[in-house]
Backbone bond lengths (Angstrom), bond angles and torsions (degrees), N, CA, C in turn:
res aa  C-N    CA-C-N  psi(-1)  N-CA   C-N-CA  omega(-1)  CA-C   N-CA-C  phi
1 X - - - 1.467 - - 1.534 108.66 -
2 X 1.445 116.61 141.32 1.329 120.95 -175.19 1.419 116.74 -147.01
3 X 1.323 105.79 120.14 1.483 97.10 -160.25 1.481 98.51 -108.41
4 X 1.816 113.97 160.88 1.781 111.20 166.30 0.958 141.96 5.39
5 X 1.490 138.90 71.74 1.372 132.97 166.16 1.368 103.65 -10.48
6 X 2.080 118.88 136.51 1.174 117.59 176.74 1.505 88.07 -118.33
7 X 1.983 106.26 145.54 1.543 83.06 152.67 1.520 126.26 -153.04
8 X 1.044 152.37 166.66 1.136 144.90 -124.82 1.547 116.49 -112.68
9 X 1.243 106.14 135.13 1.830 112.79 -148.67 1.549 113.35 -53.65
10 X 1.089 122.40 171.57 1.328 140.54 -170.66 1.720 102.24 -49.20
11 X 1.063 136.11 147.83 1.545 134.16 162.08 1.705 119.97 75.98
12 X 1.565 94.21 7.39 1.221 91.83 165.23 1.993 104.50 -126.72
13 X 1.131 116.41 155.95 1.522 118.73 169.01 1.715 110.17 -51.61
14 X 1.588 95.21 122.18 1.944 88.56 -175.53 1.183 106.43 -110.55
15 X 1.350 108.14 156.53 1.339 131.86 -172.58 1.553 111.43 -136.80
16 X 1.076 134.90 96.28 1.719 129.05 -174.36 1.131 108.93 -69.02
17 X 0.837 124.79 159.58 1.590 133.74 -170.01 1.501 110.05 -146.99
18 X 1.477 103.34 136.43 1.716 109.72 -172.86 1.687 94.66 -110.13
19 X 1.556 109.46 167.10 1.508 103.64 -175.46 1.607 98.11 -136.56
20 X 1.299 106.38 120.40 1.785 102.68 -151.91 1.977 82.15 -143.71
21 X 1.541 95.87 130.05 1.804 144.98 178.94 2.268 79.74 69.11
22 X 0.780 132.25 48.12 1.437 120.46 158.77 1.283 120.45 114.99
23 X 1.110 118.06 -65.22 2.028 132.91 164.20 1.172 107.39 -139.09
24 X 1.204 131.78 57.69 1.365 141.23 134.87 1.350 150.43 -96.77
25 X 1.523 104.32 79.81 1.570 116.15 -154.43 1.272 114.95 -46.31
26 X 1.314 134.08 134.30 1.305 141.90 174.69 1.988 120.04 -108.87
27 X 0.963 98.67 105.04 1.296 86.07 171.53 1.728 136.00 -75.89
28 X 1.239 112.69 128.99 1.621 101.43 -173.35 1.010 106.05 -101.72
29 X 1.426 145.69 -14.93 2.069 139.25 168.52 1.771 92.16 -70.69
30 X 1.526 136.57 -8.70 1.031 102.65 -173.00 1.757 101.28 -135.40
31 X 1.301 109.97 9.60 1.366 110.49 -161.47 1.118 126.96 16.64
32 X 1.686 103.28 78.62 1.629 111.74 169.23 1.402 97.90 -164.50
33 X 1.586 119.00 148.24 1.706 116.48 171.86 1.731 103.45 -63.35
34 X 1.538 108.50 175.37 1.711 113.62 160.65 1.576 129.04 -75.71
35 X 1.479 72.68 -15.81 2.093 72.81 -178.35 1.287 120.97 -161.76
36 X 0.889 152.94 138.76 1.836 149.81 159.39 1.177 108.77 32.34
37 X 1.110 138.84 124.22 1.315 118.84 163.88 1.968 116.61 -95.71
38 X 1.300 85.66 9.88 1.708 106.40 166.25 1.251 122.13 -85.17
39 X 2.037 114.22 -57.99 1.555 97.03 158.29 1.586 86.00 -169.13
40 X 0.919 103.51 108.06 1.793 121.55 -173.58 1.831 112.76 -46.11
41 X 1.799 97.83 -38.89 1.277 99.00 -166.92 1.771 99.46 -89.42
42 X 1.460 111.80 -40.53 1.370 91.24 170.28 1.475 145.77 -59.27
43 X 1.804 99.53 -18.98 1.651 106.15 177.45 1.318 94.42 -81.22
44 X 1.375 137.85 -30.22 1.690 110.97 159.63 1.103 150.65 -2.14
45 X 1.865 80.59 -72.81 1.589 110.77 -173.37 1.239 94.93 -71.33
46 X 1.416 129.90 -48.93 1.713 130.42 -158.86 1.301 97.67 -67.50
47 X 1.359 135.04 -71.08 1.054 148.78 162.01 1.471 126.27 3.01
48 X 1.723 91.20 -108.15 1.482 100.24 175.70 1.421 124.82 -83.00
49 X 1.588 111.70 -45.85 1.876 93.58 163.11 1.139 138.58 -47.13
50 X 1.604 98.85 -52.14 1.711 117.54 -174.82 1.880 97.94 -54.57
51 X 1.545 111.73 -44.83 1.333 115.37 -171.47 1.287 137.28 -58.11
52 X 1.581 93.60 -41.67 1.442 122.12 151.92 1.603 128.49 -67.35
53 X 1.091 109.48 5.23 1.877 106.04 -179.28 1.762 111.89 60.98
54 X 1.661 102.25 28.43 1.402 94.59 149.70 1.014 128.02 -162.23
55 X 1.617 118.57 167.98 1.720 116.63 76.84 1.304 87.33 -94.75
56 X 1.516 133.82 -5.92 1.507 109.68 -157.53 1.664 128.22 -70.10
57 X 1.583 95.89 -9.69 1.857 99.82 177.81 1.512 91.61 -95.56
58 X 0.934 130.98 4.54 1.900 100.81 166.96 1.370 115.53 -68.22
59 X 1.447 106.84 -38.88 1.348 96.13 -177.52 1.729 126.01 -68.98
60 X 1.752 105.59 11.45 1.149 91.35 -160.58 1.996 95.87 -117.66
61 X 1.275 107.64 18.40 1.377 133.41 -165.85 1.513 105.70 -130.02
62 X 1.598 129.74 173.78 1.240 113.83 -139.31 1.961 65.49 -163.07
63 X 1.222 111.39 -31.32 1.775 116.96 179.19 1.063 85.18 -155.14
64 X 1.609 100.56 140.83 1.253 117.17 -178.86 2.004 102.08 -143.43
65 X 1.621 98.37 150.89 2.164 76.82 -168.55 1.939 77.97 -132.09
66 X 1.005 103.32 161.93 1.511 120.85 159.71 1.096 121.98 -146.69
67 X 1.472 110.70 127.54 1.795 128.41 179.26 1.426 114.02 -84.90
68 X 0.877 123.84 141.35 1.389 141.56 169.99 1.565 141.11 -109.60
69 X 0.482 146.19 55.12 1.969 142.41 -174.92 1.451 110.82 -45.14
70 X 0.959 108.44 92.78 1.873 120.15 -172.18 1.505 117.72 74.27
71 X 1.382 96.35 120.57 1.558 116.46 175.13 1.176 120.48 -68.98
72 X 1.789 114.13 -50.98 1.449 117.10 179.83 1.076 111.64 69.07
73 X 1.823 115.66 -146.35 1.550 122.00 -179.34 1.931 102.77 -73.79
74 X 1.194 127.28 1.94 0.978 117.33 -147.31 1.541 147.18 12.53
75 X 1.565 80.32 78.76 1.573 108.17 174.98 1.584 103.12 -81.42
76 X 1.073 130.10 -50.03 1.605 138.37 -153.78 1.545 96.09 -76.43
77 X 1.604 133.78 -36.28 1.484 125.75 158.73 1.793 118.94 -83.89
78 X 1.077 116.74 -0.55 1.422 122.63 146.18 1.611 119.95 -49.72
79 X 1.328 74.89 -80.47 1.605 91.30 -149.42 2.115 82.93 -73.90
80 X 1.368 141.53 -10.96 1.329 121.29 174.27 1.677 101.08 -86.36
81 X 1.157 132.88 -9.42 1.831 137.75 172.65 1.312 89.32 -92.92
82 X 1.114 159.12 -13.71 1.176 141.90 149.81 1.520 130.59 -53.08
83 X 1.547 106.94 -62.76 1.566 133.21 175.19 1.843 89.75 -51.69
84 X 1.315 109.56 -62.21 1.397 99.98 -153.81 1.679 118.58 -87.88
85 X 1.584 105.58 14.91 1.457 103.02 168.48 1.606 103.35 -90.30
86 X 1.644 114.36 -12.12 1.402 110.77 -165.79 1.152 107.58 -87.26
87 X 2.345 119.78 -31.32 1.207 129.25 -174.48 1.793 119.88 -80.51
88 X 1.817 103.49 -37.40 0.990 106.66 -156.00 1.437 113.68 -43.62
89 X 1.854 111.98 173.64 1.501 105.15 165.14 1.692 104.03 -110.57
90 X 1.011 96.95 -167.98 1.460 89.56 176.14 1.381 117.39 -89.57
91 X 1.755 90.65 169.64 1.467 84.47 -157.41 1.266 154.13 46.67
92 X 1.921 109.42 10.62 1.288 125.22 165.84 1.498 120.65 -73.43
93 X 1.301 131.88 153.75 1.354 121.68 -170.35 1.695 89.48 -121.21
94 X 1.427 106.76 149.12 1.761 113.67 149.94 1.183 110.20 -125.40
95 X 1.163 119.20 131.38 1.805 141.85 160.68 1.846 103.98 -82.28
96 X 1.198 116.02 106.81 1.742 116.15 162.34 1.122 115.11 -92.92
97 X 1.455 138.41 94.93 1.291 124.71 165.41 1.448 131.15 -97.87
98 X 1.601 117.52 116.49 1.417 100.48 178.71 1.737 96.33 -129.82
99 X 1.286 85.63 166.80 1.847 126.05 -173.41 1.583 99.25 -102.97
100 X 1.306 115.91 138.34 1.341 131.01 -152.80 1.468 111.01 -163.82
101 X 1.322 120.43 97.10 1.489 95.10 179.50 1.363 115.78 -88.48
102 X 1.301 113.27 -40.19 1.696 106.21 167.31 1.718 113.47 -100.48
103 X 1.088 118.06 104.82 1.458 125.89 174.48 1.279 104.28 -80.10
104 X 1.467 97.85 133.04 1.673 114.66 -177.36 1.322 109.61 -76.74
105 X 1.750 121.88 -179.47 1.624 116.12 -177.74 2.113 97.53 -92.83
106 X 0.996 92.11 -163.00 1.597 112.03 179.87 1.568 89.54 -72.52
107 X 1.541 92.75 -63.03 2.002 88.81 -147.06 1.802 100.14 -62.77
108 X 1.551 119.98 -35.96 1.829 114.68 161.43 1.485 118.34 -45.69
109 X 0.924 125.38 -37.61 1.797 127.93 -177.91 1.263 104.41 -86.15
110 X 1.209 121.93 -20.10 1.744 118.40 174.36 1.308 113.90 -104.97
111 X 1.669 115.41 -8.67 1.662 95.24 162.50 1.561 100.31 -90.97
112 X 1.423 123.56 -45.23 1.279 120.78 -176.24 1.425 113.38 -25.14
113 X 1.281 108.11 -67.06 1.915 118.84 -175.03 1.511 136.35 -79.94
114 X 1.830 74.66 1.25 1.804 81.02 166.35 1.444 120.31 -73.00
115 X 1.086 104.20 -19.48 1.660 103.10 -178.77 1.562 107.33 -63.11
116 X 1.512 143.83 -11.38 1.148 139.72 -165.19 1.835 90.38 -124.63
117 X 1.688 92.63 106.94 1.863 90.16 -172.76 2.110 95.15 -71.45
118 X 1.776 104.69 -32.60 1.217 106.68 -174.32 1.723 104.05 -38.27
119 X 0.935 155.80 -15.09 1.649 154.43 -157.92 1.303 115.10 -135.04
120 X 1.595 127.26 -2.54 1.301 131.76 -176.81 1.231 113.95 -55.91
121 X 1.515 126.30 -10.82 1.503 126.50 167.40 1.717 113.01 -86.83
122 X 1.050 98.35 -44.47 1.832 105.65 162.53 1.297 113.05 -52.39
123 X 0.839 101.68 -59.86 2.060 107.96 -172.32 1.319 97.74 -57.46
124 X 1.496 116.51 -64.99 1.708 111.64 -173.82 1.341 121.80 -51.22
125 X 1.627 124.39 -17.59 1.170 119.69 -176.14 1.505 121.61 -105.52
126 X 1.497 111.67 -6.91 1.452 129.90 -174.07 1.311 91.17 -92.25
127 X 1.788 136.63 -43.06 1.252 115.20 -149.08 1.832 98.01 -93.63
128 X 1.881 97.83 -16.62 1.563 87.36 179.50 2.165 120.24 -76.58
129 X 1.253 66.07 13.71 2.045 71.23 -165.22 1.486 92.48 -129.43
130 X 1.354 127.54 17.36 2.048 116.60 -173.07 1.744 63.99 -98.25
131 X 1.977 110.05 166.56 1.381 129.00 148.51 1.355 112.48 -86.20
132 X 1.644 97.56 168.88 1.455 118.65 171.85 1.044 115.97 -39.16
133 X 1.665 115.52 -53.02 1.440 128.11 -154.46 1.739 97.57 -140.31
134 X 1.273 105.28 72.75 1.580 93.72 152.70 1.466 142.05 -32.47
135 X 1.048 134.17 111.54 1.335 126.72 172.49 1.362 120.72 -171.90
136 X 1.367 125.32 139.08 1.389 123.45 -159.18 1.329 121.95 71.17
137 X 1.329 148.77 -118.03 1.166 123.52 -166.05 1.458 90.80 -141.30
138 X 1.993 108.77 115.94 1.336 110.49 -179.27 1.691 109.05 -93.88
139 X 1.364 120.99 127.80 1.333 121.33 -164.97 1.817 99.25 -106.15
140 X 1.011 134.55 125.64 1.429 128.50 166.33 1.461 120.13 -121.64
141 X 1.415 129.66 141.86 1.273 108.94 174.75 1.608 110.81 -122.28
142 X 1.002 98.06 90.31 1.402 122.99 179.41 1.626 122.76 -24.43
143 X 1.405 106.05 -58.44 1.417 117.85 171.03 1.738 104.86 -156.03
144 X 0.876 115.42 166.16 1.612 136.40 163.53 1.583 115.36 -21.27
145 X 1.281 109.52 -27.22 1.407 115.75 177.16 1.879 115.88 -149.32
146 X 1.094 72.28 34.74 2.154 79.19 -179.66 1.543 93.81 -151.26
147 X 1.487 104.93 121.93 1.685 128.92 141.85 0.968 129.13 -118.84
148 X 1.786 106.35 132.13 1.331 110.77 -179.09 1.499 113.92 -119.57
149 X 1.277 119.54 144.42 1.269 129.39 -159.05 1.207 110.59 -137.43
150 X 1.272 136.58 111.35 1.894 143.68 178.95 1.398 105.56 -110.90
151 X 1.352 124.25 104.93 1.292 129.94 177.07 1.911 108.76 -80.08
152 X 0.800 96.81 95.93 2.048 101.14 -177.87 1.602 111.95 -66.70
153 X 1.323 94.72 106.05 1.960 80.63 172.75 1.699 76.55 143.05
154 X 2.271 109.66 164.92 1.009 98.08 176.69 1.490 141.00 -62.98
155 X 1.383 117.31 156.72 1.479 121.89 167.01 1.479 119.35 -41.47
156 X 1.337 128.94 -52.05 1.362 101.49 176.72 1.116 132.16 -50.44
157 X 2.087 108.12 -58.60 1.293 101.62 172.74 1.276 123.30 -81.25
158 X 0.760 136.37 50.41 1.911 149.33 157.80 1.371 116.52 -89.55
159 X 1.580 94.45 -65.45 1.617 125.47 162.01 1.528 127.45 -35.75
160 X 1.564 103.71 -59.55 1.054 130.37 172.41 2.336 111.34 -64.13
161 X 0.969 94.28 -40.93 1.438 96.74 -175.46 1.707 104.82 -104.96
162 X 1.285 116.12 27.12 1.602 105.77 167.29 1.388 121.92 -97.49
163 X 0.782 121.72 138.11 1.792 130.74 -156.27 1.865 110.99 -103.13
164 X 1.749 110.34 3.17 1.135 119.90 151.78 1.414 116.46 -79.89
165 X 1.634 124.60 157.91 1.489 120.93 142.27 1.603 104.50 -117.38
166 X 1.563 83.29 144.61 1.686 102.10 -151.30 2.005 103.99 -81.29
167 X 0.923 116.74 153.35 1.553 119.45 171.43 1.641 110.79 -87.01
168 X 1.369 95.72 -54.32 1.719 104.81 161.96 0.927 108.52 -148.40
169 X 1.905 97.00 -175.20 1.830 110.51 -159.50 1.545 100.95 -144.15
170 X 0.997 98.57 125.81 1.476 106.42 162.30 1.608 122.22 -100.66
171 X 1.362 121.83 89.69 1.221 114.99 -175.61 1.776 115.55 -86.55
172 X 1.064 96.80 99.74 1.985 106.22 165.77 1.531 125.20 -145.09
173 X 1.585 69.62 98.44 2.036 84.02 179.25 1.499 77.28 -101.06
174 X 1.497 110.70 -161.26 1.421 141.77 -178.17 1.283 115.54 -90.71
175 X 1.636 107.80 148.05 1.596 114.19 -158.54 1.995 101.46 -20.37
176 X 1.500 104.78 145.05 1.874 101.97 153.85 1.341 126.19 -52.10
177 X 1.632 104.50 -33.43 1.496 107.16 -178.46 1.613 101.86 -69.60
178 X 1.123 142.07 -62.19 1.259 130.92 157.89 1.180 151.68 -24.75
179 X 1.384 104.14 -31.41 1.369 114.85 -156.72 1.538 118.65 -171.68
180 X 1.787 88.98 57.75 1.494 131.69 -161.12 1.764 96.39 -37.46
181 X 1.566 94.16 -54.03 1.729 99.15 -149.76 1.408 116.18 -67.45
182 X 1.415 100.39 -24.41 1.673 109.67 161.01 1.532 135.53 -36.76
183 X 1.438 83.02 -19.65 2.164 106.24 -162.52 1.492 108.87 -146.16
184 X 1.839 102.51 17.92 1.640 96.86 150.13 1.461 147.84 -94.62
185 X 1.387 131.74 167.62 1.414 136.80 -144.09 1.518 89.62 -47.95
186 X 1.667 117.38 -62.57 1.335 124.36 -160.32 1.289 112.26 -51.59
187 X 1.698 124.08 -32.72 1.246 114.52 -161.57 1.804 107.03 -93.46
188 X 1.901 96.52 -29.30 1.745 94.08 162.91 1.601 119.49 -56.99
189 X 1.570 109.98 -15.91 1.654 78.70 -157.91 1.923 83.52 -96.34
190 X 1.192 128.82 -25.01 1.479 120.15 -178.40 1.609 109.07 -57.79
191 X 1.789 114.05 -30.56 1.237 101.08 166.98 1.307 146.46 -44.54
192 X 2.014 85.24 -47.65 1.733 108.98 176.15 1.408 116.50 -73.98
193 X 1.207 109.31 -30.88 1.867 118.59 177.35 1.805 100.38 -64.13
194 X 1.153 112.39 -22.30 1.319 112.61 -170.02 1.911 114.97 -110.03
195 X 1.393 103.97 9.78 1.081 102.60 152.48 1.767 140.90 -132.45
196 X 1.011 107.57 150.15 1.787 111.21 173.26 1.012 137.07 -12.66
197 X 1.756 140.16 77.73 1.217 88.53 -179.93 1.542 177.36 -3.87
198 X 0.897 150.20 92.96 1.426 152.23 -159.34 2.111 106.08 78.95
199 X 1.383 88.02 29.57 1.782 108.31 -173.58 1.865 84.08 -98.81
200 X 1.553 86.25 153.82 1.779 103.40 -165.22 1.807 104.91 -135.60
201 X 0.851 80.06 164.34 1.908 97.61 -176.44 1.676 113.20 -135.90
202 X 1.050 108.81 142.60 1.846 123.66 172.27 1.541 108.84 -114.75
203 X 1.260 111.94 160.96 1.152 121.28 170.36 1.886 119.98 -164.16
204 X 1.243 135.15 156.07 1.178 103.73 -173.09 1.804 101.95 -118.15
205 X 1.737 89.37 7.14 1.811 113.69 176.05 1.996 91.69 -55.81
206 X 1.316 109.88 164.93 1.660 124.36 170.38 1.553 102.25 -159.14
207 X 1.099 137.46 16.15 1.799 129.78 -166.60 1.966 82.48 -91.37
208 X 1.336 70.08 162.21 1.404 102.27 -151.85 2.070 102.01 -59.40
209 X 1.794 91.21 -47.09 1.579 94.51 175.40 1.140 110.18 -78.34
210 X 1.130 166.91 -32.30 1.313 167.93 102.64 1.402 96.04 41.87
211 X 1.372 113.98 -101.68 1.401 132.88 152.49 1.478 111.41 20.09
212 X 1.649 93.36 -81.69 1.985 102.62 -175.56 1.195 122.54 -114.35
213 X 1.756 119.94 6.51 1.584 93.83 115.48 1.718 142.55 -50.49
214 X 1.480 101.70 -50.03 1.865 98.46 177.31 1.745 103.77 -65.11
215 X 1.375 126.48 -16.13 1.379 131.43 178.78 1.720 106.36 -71.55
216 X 1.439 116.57 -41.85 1.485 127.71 -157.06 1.686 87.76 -90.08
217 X 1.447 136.42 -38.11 1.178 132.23 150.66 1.486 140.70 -17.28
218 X 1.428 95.43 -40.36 1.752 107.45 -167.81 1.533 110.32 106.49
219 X 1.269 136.48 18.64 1.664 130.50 -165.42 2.129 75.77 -118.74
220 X 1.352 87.29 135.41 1.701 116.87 151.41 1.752 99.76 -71.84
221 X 1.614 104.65 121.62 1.421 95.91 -179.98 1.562 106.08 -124.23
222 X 1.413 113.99 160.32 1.540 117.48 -143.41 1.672 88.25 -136.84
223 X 1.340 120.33 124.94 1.507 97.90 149.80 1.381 101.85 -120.04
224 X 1.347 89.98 155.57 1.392 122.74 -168.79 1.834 117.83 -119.05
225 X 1.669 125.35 162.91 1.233 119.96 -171.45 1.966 88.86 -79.00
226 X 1.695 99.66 127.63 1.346 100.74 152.87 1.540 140.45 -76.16
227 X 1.376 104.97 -172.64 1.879 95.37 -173.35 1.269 103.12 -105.16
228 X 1.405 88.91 144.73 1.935 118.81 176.30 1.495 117.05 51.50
229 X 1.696 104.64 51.21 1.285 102.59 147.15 1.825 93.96 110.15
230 X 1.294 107.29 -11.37 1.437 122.19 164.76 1.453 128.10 -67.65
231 X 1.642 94.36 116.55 1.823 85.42 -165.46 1.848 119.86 -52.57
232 X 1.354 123.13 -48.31 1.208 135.45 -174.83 1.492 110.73 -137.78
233 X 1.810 92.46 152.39 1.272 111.83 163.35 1.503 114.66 -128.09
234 X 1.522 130.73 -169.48 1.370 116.26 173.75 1.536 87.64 -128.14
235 X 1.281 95.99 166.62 1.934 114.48 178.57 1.417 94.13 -160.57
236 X 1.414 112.23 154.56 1.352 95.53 -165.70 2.147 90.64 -167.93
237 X 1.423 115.61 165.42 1.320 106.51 173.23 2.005 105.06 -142.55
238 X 1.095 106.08 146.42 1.433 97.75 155.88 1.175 115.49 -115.56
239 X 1.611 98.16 133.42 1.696 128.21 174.20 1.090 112.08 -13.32
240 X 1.706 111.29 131.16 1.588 103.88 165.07 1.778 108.02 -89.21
241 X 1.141 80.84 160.82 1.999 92.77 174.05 1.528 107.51 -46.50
């Protein structure tokens, strides 16, 4: 089932969107859904937390930042403000930063994530504080110890011009075969230049260049068992000093 292409108002970068078995955003500039069509919020957790070594390094950080390569419906800063309102310690801070070239509206990110009641406090509070018109760099401060930050416009230069260094990365744009530029040399190595020593990255990408680009970067790369029946994922760290 596929319902009305939606698409996104004047002055911002559009992206139409198809809505296929109920709230399952479909993208049509990239022909591919946003997430699993098994269970979006659990390959998250498997994914990028599990991939990244947490919640268990928050506690071992005092600030902690995470990069992103596509926001999407933002499920992956959902469901990680979830985990980490339950882990944090006190007085720990998180910085979320993701890169987005087409940012969706409020009412798209709030049907998308309604399907996961587990986040209905996330969702309700992201879509009452996202703007009309995303664009440029939307800053929110979520709670007392969570910022979230969506840089609008491409990934390199986002990447390239962010004035954090990241602890980890969650890289999920859309398939590589799709959506080559997401998972090229230039934009792996600004990733790695842009993170922490002994700082790590997830991904639930496995193609072969993928791989050694983040390899030709400087990241130790790891594959790992993927989610739901998926042979591989990559996880990966760059060297500490």
């Amino acid at each position: 089932m596929t319902d009305p292409v939606s698409d996104n108002a004047p002055g911002t970068m559009s992206q139409p969107l198809e809505w296929r078995d109920g709230d399952m955003p479909y993208s049509t500039a990239f022909g591919d859904h946003f997430y699993c069509q098994t269970d979006g919020r659990l390959e998250c957790s498997h994914v990028f937390l599990d991939g990244n070594g947490l919640p268990a390094r928050w506690s071992r950080q005092a600030k902690f930042t995470i990069g992103e390569l596509g926001f999407g419906t933002a499920l992956n800063f959902c469901e990680t403000w979830r985990q980490w309102k339950s882990e944090r310690t006190e007085g720990a801070t998180l910085h979320f930063m993701s890169f987005e070239l087409y940012p969706m509206h409020a009412d798209e990110i709030d049907r998308a994530l309604s399907h996961w009641p587990e986040i209905d406090e996330e969702r309700k509070a992201l879509v009452a504080l996202w703007p009309a018109v995303p664009q440029g760099i939307v800053s929110l401060q979520l709670d007392q110890q969570t910022q979230l930050s969506v840089v609008c416009g491409p990934a390199f230069d986002g990447v390239a011009a962010a004035d954090p260094i990241f602890d980890a990365w969650f890289l999920d744009g859309f398939a590589p075969s799709r959506n080559s530029e997401m998972w090229s040399p230039e934009l792996m190595q600004s990733v790695y230049q842009k993170t922490v020593p002994g700082g790590t990255f997830a991904t639930y990408a496995a193609a072969g260049f993928v791989r050694r680009n983040l390899q030709a970067a400087g990241f130790i790369v790891e594959r790992r068992q993927g989610f739901a029946g998926k042979r591989e994922m990559l996880c990966g760290v760059k060297p500490a000093l």
